[in-house]
DODRENNU-561604 format. One record per residue (C-alpha): y, x, z. Coordinates in pm, whole numbers, padded with zeros to 5 digits, always signed. Example, Ala and Ser with C-alpha at 12.3 -4.5 7.8 and 13.67 -1.06 7.14 Angstrom:
2
-00450+01230+00780 -00106+01367+00714 
//
This chain:
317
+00279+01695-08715 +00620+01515-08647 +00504+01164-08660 +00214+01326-08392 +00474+01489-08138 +00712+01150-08212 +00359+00914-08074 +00295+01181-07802 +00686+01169-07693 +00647+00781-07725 +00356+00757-07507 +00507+01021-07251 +00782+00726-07219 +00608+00450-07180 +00388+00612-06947 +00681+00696-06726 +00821+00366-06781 +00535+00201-06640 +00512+00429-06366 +00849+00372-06283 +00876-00011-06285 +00506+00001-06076 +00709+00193-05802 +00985-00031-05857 +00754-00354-05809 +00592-00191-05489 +00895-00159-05364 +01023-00501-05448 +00715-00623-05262 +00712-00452-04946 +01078-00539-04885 +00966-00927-04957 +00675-00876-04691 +00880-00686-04445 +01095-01035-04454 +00831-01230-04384 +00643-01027-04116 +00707-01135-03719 +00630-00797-03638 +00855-00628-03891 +01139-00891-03787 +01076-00802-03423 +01094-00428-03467 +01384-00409-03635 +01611-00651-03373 +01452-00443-03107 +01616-00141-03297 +01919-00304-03419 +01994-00366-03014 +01883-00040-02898 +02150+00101-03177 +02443-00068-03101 +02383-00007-02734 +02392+00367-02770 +02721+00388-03017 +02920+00120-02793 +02796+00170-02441 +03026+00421-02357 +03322+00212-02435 +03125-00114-02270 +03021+00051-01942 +03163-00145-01672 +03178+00186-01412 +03186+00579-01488 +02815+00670-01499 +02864+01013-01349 +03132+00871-01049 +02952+00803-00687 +03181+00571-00614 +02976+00334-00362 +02779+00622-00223 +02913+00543+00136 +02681+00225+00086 +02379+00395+00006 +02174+00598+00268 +01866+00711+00070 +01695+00957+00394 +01703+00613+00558 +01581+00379+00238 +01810+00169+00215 +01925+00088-00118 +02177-00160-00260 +02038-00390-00497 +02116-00604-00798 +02466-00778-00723 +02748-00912-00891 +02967-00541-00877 +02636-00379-01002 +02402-00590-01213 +02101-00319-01166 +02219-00189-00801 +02287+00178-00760 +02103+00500-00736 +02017+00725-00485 +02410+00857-00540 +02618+00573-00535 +02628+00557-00878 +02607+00204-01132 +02259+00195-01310 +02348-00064-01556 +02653+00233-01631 +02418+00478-01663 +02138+00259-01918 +02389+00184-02109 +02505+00586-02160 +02169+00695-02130 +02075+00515-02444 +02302+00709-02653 +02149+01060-02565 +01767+00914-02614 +01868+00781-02873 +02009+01174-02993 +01707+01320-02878 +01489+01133-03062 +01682+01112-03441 +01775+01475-03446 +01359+01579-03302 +01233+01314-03538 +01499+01503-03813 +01376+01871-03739 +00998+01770-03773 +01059+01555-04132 +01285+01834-04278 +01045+02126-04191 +00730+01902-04228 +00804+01787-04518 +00934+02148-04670 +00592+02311-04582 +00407+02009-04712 +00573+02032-05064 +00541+02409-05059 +00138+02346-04954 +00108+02076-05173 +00256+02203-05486 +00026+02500-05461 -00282+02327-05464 -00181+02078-05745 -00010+02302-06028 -00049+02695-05836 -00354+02768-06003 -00612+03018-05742 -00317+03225-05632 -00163+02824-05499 -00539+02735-05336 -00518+03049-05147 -00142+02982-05046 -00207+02630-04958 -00544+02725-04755 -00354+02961-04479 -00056+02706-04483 -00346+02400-04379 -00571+02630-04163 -00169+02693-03950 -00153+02334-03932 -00414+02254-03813 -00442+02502-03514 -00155+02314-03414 -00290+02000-03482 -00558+02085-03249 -00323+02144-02998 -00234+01816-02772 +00164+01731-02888 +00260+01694-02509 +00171+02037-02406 +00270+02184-02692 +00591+02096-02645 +00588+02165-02289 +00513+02507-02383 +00787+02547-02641 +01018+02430-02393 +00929+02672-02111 +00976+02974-02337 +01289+02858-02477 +01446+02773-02140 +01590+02410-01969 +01865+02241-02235 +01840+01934-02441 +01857+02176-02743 +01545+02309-02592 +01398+01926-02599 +01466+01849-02948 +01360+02183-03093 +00991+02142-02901 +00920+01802-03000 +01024+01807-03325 +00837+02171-03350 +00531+01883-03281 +00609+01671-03561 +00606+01933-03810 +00235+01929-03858 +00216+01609-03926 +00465+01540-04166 +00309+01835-04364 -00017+01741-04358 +00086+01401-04459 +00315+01478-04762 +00067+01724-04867 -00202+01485-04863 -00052+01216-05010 +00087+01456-05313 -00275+01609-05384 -00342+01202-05410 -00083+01195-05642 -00164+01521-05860 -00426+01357-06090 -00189+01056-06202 -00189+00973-06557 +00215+01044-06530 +00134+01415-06428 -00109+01473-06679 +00063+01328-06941 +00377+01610-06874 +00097+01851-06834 -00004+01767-07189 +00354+01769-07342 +00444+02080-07163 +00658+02009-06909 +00747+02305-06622 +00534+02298-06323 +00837+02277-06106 +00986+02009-06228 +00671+01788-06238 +00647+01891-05891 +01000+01807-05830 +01098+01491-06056 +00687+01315-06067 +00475+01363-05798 +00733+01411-05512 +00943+01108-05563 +00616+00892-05559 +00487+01065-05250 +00714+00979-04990 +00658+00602-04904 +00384+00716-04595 +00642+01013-04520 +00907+00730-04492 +00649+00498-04243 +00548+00764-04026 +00898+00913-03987 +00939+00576-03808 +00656+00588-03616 +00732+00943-03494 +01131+00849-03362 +00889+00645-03098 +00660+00984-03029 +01002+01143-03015 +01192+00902-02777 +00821+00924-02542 +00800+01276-02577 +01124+01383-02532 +01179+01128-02183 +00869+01304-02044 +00996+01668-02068 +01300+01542-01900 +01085+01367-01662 +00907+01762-01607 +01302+01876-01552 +01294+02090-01895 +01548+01830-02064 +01967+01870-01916 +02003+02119-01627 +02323+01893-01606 +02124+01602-01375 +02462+01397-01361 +02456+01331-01733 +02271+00998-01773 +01945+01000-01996 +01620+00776-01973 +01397+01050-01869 +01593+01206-01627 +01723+00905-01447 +01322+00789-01443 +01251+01175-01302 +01534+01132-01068 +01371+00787-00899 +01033+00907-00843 +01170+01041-00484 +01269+00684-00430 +00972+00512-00573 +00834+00298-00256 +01168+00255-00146 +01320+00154-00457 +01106+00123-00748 +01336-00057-00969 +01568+00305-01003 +01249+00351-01207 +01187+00043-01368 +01483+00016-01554 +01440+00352-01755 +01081+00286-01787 +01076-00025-01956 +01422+00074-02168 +01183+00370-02328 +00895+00176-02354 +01091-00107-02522 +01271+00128-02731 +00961+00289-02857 +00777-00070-02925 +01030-00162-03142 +01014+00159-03385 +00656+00121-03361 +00667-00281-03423 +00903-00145-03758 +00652+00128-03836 +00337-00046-03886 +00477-00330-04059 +00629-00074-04291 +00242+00094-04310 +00108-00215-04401 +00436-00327-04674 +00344-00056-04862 -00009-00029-04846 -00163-00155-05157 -00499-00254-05065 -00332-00508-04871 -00124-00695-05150 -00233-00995-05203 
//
């Protein structure tokens, strides 16, 4: 009976083992392909850019953001505007005030917005999708019924478009940019659940799991230590993608004037909601917003799918 449980222990190891040096290997990989992609290379400078910009441009802002210092120059009933010049590199706004300034402030509070919504989605998400998944892996009939109402939740507000969802959260709770980062990351919950759930039901009938099974190891703790650990690589990839959803997202509740009741305090989508008065007379007040979010959110999404495709085995060559 001893030399039995010794094999059985010894196999438990080397199963492990294996499992562990596989996940090592993928890993190993996807880091070597994520070198070599263009788009992966790409994303990441984009990022790396938008980054620095937000912790420094306080401290490399040429002019106060918030001070309307040339506003005796600027007579917006009339339309006239002053454009890009040597004192102002993007011209000012409809108060006097320095775009490039404001961009390069701005940044810093998308860039807020979208981490801490992108943060509230992946910690809840993922909580409800180990809970969920964990009950229909190891909970037996009591887990199946636990992790049905959990999925049927989620997907009512799947079903719901993200946009208006969050619209709605952020009419009830009131106009703040708390208010903005609890409603879109309320969005992303859903999907971060559905996804670690999914991807740890995929895991559930391993060889690793049912080899603890067999030795008797606690439910928990194959939960915790086995299938968890080797569930997160497409939680990882699409908490990427969603800092772009986030950054989008959040710029067009600002844009609907749910985001800062402060309007002086630079951000992408309000300066962009702020220039739609000015749009024939001025379009670039609303150009220069625009394309900083839609770079912004290329690059995470450049990063993203690059990432999606690292780690996705059917693709290793």
């Amino acid at each position: 009976m001893t030399k039995k449980a010794d094999k059985i222990d010894r196999l438990a190891e080397l199963m492990q083992t294996s499992e562990a040096t596989t996940g090592a290997s993928l890993w190993r990989e996807a880091m070597r392909r994520l070198r070599s992609s263009k788009m992966a290379i790409i994303g990441a400078a984009v990022i790396a850019v938008f980054v620095v910009l937000a912790i420094i441009g306080p401290w490399i802002a040429p002019h106060s953001p918030t001070a309307q210092t040339w506003r005796g120059e600027v007579f917006p009933n009339q339309g006239k505007f002053v454009g890009m010049r040597g004192e102002n590199w993007f011209g000012l706004d409809h108060l006097g005030r320095d775009l490039f300034s404001r961009m390069l402030v701005g940044a810093r509070q998308t860039l807020l917005v979208g981490v801490v919504s992108m943060l509230i989605g992946l910690v809840v998400g993922a909580l409800v999708g180990i809970l969920s998944g964990a009950a229909a892996t190891l909970g037996g009939r009591v887990g199946q019924r636990v992790d049905t109402v959990i999925m049927r939740i989620t997907d009512i507000m799947l079903s719901l478009p993200g946009l208006l969802l969050a619209v709605s959260i952020a009419a009830v709770l009131g106009q703040s940019l708390t208010t903005v980062m609890i409603a879109v990351g309320v969005v992303q919950i859903p999907v971060f659940a559905r996804m670690l759930r999914g991807s740890m039901l995929a895991q559930g009938g391993a060889d690793y799991v049912l080899a603890a099974k067999a030795l008797g190891v606690r439910k928990r703790r194959i939960v915790l230590t086995q299938i968890l650990p080797n569930s997160l690589s497409p939680v990882i990839v699409q908490a990427t993608l969603s800092l772009a959803t986030a950054i989008i997202e959040a710029a067009a509740l600002s844009y609907l004037g749910l985001g800062n009741p402060d309007p002086a305090v630079p951000e992408w989508g309000v300066m962009l909601s702020q220039a739609q008065r000015f749009f024939d007379n001025e379009p670039m007040m609303a150009a220069y917003p625009a394309i900083g979010i839609i770079i912004t959110a290329l690059g995470f999404t450049l990063l993203g799918e690059a990432m999606r495709e690292a780690l996705d085995p059917k693709l290793r060559g």
